[in-house]
Structures are given as C-alpha cells and as structure tokens.
OpenMM code with the backbone's topology and positions (N, CA, C; nanometers):
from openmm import Vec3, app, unit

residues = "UNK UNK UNK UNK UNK UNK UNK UNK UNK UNK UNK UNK UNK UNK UNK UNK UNK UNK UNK UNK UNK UNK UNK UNK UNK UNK UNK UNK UNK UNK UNK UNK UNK UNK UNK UNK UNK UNK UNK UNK UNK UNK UNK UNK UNK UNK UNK UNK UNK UNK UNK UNK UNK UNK UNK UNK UNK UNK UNK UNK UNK UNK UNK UNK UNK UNK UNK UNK UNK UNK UNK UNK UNK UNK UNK UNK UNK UNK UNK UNK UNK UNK UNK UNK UNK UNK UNK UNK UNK UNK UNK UNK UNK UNK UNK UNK UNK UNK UNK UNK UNK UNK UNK UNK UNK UNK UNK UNK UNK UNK UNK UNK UNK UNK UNK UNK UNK UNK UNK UNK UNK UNK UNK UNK UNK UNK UNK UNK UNK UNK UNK UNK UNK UNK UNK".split()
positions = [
    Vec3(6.7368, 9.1418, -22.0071),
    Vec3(6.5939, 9.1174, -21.9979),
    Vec3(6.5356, 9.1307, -22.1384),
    Vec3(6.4322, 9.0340, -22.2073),
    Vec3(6.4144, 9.0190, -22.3053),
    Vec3(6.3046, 9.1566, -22.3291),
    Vec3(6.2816, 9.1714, -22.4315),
    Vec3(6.1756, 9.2500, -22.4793),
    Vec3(6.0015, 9.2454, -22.4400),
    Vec3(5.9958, 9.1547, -22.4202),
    Vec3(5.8477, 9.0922, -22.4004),
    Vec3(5.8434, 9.0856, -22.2348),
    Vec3(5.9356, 9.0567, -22.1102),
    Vec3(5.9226, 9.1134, -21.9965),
    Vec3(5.9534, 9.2332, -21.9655),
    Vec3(6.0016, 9.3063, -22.0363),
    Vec3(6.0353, 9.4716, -21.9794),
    Vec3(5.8685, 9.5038, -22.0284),
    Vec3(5.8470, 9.4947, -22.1000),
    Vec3(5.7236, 9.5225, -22.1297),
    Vec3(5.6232, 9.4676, -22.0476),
    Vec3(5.5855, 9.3619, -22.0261),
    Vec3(5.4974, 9.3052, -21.9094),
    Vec3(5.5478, 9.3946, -21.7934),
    Vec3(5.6550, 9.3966, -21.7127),
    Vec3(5.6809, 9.4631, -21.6402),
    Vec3(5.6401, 9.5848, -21.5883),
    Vec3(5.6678, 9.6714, -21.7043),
    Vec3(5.6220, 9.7820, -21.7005),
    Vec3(5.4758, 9.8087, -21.7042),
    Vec3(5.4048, 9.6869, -21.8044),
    Vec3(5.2708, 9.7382, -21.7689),
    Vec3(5.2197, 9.7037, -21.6216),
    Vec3(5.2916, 9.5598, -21.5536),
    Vec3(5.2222, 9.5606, -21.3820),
    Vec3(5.2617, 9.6711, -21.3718),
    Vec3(5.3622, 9.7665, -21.3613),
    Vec3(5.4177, 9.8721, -21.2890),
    Vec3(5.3000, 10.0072, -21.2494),
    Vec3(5.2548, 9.9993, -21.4255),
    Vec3(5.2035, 10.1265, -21.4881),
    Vec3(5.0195, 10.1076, -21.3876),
    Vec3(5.0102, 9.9455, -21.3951),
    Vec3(4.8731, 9.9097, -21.3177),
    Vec3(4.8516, 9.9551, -21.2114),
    Vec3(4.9837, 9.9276, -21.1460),
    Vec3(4.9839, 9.9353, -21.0072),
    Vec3(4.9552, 10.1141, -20.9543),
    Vec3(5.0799, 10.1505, -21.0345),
    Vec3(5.0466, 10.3420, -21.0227),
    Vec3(4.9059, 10.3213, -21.0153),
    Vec3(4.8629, 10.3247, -21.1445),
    Vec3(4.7091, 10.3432, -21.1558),
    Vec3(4.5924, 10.3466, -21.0792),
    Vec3(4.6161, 10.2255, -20.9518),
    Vec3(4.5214, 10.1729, -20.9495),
    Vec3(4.5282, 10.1929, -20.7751),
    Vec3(4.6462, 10.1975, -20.7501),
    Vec3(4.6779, 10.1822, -20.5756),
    Vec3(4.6781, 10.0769, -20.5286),
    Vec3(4.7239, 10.0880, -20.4363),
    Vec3(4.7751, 10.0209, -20.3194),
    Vec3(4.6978, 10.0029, -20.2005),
    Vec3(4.6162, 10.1146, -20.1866),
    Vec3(4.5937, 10.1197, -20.0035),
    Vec3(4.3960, 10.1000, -20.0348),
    Vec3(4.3449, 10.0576, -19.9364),
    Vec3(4.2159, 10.0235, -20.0083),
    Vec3(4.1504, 10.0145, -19.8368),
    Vec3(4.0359, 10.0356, -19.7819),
    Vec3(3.9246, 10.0358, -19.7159),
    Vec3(3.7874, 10.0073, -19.7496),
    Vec3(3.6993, 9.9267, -19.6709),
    Vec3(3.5703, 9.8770, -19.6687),
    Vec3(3.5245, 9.9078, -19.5629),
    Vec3(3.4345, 9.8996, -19.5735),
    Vec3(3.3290, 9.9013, -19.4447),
    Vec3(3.1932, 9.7908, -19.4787),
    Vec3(3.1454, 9.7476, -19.3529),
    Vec3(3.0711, 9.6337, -19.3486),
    Vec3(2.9013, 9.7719, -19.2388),
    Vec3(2.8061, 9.7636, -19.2672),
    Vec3(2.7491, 9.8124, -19.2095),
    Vec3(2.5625, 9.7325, -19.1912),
    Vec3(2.5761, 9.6076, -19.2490),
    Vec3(2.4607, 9.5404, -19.2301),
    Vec3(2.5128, 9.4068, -19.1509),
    Vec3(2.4510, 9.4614, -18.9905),
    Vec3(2.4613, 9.2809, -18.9491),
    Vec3(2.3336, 9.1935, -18.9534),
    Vec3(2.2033, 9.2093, -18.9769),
    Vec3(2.1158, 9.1404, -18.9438),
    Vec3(2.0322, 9.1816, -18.7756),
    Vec3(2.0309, 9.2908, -18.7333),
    Vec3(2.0312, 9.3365, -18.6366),
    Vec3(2.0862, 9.2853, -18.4866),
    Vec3(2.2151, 9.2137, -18.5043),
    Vec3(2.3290, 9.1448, -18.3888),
    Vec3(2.4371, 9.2397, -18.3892),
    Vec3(2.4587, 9.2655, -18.2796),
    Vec3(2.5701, 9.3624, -18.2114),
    Vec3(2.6778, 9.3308, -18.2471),
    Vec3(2.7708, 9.4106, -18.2358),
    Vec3(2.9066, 9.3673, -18.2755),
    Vec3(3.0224, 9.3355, -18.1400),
    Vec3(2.9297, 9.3897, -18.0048),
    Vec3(2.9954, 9.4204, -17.8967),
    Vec3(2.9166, 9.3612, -17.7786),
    Vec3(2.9525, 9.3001, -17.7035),
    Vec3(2.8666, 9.2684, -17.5807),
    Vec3(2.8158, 9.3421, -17.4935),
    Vec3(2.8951, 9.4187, -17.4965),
    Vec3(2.8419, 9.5744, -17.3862),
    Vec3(2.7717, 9.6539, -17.4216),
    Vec3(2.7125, 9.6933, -17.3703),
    Vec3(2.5970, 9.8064, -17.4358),
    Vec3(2.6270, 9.9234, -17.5051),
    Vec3(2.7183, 9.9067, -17.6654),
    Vec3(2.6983, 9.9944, -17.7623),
    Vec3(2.6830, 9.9621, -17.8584),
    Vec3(2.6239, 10.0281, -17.9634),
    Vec3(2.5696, 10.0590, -18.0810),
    Vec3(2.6816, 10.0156, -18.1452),
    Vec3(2.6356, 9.9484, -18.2832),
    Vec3(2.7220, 9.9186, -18.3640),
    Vec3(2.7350, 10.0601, -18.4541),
    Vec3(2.8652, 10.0989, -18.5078),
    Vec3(2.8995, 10.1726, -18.5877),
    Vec3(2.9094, 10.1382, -18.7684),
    Vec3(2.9996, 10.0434, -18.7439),
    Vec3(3.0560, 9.9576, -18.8367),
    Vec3(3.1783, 9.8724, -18.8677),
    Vec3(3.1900, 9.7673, -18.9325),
    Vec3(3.3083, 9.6767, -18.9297),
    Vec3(3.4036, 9.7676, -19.0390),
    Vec3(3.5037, 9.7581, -19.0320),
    Vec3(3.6181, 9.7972, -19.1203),
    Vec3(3.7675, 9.6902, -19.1522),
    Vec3(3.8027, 9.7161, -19.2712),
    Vec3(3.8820, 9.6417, -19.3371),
    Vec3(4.0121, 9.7445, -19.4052),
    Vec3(4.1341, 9.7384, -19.3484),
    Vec3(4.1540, 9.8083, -19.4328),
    Vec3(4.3099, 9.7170, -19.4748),
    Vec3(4.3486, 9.7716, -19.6098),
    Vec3(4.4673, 9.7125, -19.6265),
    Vec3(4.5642, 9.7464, -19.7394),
    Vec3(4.7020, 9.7770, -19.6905),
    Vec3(4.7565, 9.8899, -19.7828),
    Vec3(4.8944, 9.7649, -19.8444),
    Vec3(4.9599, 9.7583, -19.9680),
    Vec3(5.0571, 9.6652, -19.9775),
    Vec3(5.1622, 9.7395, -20.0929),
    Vec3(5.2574, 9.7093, -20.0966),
    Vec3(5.3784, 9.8181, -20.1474),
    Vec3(5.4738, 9.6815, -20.2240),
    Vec3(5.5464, 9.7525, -20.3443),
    Vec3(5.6552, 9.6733, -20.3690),
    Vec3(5.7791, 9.7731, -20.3119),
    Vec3(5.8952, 9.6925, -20.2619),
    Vec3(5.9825, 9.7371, -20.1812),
    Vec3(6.1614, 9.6219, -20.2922),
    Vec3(6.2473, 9.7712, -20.2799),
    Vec3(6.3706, 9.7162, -20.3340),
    Vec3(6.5112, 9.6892, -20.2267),
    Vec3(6.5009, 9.6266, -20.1680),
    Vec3(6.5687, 9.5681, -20.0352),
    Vec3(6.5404, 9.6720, -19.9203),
    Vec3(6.4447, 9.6674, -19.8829),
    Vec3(6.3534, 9.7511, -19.7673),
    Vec3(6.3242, 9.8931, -19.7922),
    Vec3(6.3616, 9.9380, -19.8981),
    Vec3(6.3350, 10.0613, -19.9259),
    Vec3(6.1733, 10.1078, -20.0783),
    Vec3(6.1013, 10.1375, -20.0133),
    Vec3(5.9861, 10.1547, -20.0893),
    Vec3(5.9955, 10.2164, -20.2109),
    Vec3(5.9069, 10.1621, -20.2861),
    Vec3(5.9398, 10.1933, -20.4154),
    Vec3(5.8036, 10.2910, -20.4510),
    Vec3(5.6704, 10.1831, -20.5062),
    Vec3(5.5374, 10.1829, -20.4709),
    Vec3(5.4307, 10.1225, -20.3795),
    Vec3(5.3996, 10.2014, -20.2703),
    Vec3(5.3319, 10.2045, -20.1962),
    Vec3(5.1665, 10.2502, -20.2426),
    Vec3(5.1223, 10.2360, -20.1205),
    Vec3(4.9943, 10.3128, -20.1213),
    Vec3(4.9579, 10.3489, -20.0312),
    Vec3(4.8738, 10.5021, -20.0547),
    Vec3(4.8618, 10.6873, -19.9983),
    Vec3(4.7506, 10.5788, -19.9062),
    Vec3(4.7765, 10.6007, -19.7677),
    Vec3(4.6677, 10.5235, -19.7005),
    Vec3(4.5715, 10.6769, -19.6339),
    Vec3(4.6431, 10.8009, -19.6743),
    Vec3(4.5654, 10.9638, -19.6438),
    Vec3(4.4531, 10.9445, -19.7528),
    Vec3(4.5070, 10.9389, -19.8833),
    Vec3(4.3926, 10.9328, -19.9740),
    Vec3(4.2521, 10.8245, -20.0059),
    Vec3(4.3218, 10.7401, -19.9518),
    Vec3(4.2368, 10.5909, -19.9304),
    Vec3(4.0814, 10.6463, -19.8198),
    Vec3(4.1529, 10.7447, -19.6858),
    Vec3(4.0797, 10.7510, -19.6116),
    Vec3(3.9332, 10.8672, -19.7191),
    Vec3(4.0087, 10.9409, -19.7418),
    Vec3(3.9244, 11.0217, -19.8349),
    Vec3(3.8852, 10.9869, -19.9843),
    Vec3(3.8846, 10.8615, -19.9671),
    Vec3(3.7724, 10.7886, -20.1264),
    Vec3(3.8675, 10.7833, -20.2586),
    Vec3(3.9873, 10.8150, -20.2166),
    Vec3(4.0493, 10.8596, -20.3543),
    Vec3(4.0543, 10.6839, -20.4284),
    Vec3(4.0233, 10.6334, -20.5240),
    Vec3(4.0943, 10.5626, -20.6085),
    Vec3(4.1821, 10.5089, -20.6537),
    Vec3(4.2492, 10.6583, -20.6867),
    Vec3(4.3884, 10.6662, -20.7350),
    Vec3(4.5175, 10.6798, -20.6479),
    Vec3(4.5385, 10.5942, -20.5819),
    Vec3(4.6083, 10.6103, -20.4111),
    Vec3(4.7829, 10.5994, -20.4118),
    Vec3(4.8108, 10.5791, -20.4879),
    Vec3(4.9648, 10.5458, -20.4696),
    Vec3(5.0395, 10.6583, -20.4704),
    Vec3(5.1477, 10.5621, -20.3832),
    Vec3(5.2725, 10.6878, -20.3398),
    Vec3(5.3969, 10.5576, -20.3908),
    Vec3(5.4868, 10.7287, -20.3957),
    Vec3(5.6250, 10.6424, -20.4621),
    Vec3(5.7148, 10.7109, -20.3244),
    Vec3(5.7908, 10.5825, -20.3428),
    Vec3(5.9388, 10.6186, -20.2083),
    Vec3(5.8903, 10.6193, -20.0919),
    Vec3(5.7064, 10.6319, -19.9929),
    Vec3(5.7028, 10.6595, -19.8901),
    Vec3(5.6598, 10.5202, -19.7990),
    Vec3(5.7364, 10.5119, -19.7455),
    Vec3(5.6853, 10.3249, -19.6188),
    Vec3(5.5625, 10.3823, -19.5683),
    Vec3(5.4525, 10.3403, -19.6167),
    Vec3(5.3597, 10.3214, -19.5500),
    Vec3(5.2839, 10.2093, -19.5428),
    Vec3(5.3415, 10.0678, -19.5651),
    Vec3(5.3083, 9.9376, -19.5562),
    Vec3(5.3663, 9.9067, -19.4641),
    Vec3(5.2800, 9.9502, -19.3401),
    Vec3(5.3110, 9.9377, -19.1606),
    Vec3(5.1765, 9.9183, -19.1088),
    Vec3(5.1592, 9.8917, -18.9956),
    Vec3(5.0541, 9.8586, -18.9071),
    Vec3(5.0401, 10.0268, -18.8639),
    Vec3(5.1208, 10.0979, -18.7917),
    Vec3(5.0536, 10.2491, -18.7640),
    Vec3(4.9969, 10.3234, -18.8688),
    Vec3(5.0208, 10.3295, -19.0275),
    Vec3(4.9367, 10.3889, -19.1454),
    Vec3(4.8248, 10.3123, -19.1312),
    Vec3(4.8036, 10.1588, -19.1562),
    Vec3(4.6424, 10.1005, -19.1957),
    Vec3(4.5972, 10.1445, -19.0832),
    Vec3(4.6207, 10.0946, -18.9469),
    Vec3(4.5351, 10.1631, -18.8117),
    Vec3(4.4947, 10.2952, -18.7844),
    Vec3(4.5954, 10.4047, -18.8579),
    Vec3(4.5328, 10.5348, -18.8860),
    Vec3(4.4261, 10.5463, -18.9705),
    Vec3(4.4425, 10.4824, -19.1007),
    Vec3(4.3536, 10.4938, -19.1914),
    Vec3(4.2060, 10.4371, -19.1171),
    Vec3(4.2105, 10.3294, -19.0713),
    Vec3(4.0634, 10.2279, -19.0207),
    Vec3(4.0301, 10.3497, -18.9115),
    Vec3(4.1033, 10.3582, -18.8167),
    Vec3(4.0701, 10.4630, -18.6900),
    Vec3(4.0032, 10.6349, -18.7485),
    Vec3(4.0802, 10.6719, -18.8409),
    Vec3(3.9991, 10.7915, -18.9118),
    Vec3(3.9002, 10.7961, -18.9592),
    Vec3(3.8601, 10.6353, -18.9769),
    Vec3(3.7023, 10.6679, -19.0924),
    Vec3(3.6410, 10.5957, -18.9770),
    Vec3(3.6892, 10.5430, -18.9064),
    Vec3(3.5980, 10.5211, -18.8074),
    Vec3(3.4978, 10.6500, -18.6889),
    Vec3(3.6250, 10.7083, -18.6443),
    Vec3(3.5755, 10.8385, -18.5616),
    Vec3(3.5045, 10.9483, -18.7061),
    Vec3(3.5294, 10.9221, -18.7805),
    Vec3(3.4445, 11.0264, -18.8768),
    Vec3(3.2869, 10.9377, -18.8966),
    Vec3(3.2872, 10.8505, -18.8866),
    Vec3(3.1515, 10.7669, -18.8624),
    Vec3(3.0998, 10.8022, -18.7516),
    Vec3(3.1757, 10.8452, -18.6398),
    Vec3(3.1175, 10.8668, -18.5201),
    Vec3(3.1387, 10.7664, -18.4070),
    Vec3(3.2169, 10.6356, -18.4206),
    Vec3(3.2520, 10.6047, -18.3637),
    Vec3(3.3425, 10.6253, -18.2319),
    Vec3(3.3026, 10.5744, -18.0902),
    Vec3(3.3553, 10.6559, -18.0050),
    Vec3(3.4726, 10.5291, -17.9827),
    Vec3(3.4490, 10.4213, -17.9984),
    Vec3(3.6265, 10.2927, -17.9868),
    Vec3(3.5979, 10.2136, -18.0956),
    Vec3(3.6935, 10.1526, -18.0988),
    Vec3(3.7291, 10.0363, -18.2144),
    Vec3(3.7449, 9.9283, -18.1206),
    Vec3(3.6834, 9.8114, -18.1626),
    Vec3(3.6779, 9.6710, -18.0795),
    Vec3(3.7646, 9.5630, -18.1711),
    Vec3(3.8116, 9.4871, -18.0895),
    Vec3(3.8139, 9.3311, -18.1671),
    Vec3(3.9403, 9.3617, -18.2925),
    Vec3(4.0381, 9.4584, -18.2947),
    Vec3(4.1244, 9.4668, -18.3840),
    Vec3(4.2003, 9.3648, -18.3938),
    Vec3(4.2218, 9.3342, -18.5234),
    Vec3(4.3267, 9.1873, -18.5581),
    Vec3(4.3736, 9.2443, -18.6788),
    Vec3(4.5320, 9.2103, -18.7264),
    Vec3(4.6034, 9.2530, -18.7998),
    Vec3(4.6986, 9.1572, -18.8344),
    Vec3(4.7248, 9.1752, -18.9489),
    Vec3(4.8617, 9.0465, -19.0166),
    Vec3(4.9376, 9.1378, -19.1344),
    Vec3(5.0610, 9.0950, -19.1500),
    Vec3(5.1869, 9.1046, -19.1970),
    Vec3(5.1990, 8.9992, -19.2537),
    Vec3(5.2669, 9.0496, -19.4407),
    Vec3(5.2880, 8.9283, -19.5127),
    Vec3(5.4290, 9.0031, -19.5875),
    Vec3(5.5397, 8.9472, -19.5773),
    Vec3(5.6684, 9.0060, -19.6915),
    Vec3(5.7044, 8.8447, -19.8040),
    Vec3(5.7024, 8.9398, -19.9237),
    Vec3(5.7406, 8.7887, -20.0004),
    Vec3(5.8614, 8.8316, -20.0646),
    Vec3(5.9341, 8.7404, -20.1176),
    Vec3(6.0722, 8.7894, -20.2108),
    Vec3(6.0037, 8.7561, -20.3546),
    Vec3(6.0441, 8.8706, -20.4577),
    Vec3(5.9362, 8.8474, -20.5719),
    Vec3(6.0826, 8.8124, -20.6558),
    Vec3(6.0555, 8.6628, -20.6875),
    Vec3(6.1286, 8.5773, -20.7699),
    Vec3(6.1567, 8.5966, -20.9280),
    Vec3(6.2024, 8.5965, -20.9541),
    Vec3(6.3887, 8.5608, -20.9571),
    Vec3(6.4886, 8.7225, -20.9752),
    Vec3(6.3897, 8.8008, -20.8920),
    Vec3(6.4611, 8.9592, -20.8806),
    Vec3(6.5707, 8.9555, -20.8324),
    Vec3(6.5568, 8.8914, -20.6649),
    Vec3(6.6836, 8.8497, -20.5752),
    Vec3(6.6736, 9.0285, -20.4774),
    Vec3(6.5895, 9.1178, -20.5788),
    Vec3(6.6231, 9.2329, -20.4387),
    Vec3(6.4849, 9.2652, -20.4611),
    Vec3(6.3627, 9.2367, -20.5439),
    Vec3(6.2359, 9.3038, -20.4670),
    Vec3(6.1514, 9.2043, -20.4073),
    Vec3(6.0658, 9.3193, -20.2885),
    Vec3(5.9679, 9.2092, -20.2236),
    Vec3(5.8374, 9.2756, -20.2180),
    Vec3(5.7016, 9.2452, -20.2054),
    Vec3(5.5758, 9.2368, -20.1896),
    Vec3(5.5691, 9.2457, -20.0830),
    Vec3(5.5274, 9.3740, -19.9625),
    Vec3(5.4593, 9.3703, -19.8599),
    Vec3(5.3333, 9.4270, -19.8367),
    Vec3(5.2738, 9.3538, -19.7760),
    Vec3(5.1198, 9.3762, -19.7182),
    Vec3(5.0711, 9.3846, -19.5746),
    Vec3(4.9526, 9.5150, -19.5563),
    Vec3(4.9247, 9.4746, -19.4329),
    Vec3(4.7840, 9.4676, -19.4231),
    Vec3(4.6913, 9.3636, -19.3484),
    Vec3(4.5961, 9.4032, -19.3458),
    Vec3(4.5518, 9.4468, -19.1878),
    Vec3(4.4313, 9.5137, -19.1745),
    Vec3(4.3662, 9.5149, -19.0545),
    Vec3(4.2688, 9.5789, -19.0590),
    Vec3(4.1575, 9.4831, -18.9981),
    Vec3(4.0055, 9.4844, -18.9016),
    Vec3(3.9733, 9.5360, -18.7719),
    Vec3(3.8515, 9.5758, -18.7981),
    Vec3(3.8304, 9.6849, -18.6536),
    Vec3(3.6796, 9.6646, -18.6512),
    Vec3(3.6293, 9.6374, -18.5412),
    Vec3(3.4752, 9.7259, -18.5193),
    Vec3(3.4394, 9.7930, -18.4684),
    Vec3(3.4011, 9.9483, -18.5516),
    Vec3(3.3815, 10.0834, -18.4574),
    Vec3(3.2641, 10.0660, -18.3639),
    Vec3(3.2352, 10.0890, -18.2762),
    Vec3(3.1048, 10.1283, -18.1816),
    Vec3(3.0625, 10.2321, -18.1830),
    Vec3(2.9850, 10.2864, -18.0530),
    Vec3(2.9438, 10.3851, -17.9746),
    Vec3(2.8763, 10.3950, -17.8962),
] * unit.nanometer
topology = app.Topology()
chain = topology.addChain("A")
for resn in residues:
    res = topology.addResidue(resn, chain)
    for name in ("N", "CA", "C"):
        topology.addAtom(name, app.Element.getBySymbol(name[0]), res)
C-alpha cells in the first residue's frame, strides 16, 4: 500500500473514531396533525441510525448506540456488533419512553451491507429506523 493511502486511510479511520457512528433525531413540529389516528397525543417522530465498518463479520468500528441515547457526540465503539436492528430499536424506544411516550407507532427499518472495494474482507453496515412515539 502506497504512502498516500495508508495515510488517507487512516485519516477516514481517525474521522470515524472521532465522530461516531450511532446518531438520533427527533422530529417534534407537525403543523398541529396527529401522528396517529386514535386518540393520542403526539410525542414525537424519531430517527435513529447506527453504521459500523466490519472485517468479515466481525466488528471493527461501530457505534455506542448507549451513548447516542444520552447526547454523547463522541459515540464509537471498537469490536462491539451493535449495527443490528435490537441496538437502534433500543436506542429510538429509550428516548422515546424518556419523552414520555407510552407506544411507538408506524416503525419501519432497513438494512444495508456493502463490500468496501478492493479490500476483498471489509464491509460497511448500516441500520436505520423510524418510530412515532405517542401517548
């Protein structure tokens, strides 16, 4: 590997530490339209979505979807799989019931794995998923 990609390399690497992986939103202005047909209160919409580089299924850098829930920034984890559908749904479901939300409606979720070219053993996985808390 030449000089000038170990170096690029390392700086995505060094970004990625930096910066995390695991990330949450919340949506809390609809224009005063419900989010639910049944008679509850909107809480808020949520987004959440955590994505990891992985060296033939084994995690490398991930992202802390615990710290994500608690505002952290700086979110990444090394070695731990948490680019799964049960971590983001914990994460969305925790800040949801800490909103006060009593269910989550309308959840939709997707899975993306890529092979990151011309490695031959790492891949890019992502998950996202949406929720709307009530009450």
């Amino acid at each position: 590997m030449g000089k000038k990609a170990m170096v690029f390399c390392l700086g995505v690497a060094l970004l990625v530490f930096v910066f995390g992986c695991a990330s949450l939103q919340k949506g809390t202005s609809f224009n005063g339209l419900n989010l639910t047909a049944e008679n509850k209160s909107n809480v808020a919409h949520y987004n959440g979505t955590n994505w990891g580089i992985y060296l033939l299924g084994i995690p490398l850098i991930t992202g802390d979807t615990d710290k994500a829930v608690d505002g952290v920034m700086f979110n990444t984890s090394l070695l731990n799989d948490t680019v799964n559908l049960d971590s983001v749904g914990d994460m969305i479901t925790k800040v949801a019931k800490k909103d006060g939300s009593t269910a989550v409606e309308d959840l939709v979720s997707s899975r993306k794995s890529i092979w990151l070219m011309p490695t031959l053993v790492l891949f890019y996985k992502r998950v996202e998923m949406s929720a709307n808390g009530v009450k």
